[in-house]
C-alpha positions as CSV (number, residue, x, y, z in Angstrom):
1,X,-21.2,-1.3,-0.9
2,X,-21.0,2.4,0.1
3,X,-17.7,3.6,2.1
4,X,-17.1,6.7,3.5
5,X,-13.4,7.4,3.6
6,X,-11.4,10.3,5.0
7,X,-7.6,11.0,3.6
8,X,-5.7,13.9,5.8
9,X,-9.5,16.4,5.9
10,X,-10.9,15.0,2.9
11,X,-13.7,12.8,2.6
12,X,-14.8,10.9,-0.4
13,X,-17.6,8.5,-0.7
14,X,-16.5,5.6,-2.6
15,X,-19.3,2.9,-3.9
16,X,-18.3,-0.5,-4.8
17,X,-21.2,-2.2,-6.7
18,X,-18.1,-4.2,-9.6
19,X,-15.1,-6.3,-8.6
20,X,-13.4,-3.9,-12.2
21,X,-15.3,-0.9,-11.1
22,X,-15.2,1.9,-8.4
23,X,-17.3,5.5,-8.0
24,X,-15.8,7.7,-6.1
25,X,-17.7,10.7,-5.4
26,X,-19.9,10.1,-8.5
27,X,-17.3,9.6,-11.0
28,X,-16.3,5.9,-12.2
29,X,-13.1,4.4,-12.2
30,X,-12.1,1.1,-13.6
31,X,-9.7,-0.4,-11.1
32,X,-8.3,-3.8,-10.8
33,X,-6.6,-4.6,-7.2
34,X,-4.9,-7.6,-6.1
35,X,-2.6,-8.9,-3.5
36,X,1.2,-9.5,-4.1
37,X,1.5,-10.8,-1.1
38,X,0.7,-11.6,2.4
39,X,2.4,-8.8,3.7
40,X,0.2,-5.6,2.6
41,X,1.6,-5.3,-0.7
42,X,-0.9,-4.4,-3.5
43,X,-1.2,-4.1,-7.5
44,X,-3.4,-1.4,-7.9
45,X,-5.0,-0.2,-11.8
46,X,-7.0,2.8,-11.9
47,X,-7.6,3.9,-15.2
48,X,-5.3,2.1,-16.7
49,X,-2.4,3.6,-14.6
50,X,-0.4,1.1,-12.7
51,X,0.3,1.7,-8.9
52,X,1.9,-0.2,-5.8
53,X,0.5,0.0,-2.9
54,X,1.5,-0.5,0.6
55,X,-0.9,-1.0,3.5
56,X,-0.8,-1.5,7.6
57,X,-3.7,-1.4,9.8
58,X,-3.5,2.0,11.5
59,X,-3.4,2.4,15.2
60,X,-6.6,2.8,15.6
61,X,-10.2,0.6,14.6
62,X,-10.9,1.6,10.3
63,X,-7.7,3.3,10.1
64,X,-5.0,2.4,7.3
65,X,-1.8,3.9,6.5
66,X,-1.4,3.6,2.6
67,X,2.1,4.0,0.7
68,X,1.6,5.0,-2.9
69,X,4.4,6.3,-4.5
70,X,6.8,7.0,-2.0
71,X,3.6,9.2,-0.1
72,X,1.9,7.8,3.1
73,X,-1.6,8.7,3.4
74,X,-3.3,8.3,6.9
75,X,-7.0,6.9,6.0
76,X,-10.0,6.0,7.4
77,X,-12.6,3.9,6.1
78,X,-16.0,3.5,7.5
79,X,-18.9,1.4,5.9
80,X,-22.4,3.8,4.9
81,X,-24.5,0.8,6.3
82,X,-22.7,-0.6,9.2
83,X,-22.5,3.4,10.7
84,X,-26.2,4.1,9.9
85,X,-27.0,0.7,11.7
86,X,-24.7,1.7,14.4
87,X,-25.8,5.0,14.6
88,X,-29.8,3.5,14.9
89,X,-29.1,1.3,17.7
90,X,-27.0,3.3,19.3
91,X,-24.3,0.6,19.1
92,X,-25.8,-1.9,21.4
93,X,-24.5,-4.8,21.7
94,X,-25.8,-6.7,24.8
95,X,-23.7,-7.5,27.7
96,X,-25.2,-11.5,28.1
97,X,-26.5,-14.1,25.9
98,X,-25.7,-15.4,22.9
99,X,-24.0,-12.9,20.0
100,X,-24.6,-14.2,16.3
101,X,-21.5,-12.7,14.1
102,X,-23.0,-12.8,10.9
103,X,-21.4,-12.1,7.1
104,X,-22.1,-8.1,6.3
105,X,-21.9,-9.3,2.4
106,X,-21.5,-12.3,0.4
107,X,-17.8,-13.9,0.3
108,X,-15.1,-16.2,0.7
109,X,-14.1,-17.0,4.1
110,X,-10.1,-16.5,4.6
111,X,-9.1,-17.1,7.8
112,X,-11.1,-18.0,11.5
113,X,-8.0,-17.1,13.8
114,X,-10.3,-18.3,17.1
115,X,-11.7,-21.5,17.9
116,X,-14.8,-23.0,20.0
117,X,-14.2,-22.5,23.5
118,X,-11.8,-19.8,22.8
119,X,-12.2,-16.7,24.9
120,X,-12.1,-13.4,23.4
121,X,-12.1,-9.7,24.0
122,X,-13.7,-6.7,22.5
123,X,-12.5,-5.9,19.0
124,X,-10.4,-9.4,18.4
125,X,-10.5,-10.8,15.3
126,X,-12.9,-13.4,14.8
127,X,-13.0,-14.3,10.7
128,X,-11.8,-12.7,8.0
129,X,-13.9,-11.9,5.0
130,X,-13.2,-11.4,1.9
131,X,-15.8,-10.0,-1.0
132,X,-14.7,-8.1,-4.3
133,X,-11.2,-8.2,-3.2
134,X,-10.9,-6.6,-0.1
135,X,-10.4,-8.4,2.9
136,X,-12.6,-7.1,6.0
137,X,-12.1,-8.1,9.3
138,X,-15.1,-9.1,11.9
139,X,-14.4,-8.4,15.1
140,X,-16.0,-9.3,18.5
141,X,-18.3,-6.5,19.5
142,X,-17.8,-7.5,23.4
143,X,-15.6,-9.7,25.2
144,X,-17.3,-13.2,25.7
145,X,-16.1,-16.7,24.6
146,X,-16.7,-18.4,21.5
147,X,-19.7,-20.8,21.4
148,X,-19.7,-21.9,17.7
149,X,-17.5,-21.7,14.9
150,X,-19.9,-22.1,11.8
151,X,-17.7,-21.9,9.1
152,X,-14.1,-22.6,7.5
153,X,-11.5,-21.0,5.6
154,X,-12.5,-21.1,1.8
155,X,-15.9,-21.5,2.6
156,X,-18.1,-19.2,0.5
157,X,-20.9,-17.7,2.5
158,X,-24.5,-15.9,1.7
159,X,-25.3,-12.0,3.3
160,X,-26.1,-12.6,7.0
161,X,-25.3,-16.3,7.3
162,X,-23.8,-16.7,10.8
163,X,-20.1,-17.3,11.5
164,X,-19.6,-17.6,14.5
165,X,-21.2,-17.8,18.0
166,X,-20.2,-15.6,21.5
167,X,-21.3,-16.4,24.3
């Protein structure tokens, strides 16, 4: 998976094809990253160099403020794929009907914080992802009310297998 991510004016494209592996901006980088706990604390390796990290969802959609030693970095972090798809259909998303919200990648299901019936608005949480240890958060792409909830948390799921329904 290909992300494009911009810290303060700098933008590095980061590919993630190994849970133990990272390229970032053609040069690789072992890494191993994992939770301490719920609360946006991180163990992060990077070459065998040991950092913790702290990170909060930014004020605004794909943006992250990231403490690493004692340093907050502002950073935003786009997916290759989802823009170029986005960017191609011009972001439409229609108004009526039914909305499939389906899995971008392979991965364990963590959390489904709505339910069937449920209505939401545009940009609400509607599962949580994760796949090669990062959480990602799908959202609802309109306001609507949810038709079907298709899976559970610690479900695993395939590429494109619906998760939920909007009506």
């Amino acid at each position: 998976m290909r992300y494009l991510t911009t810290v303060g004016d700098q933008t590095l494209t980061i590919d993630i094809n190994q849970d133990d592996q990272v390229v970032v901006d053609g040069v690789l980088k072992k890494v191993d990253f994992c939770a301490i706990d719920q609360g946006g604390l991180y163990s992060l390796i990077i070459d065998n160099r040991s950092y913790e990290v702290l990170v909060e969802r930014g004020e605004r959609e794909n943006e992250y403020r990231v403490l690493i030693n004692g340093v907050l970095y502002t950073v935003q972090v786009a997916d290759e794929r989802a823009k170029r798809l986005a960017e191609a259909a011009g972001a439409f998303v229609p108004t009526s009907g039914e909305v499939n919200i389906k899995a971008p990648m392979p991965g364990l299901i963590v959390a489904v914080p709505v339910q069937e019936g449920q209505a939401v608005k545009r940009g609400q949480v509607l599962v949580v992802l994760e796949s090669m240890k990062m959480e990602n958060e799908l959202k609802a792409p309109r306001d609507g009310v949810v038709a079907s909830v298709r899976v559970q948390p610690r479900q695993v799921v395939e590429q494109h297998q619906v998760l939920v329904v909007l009506s």
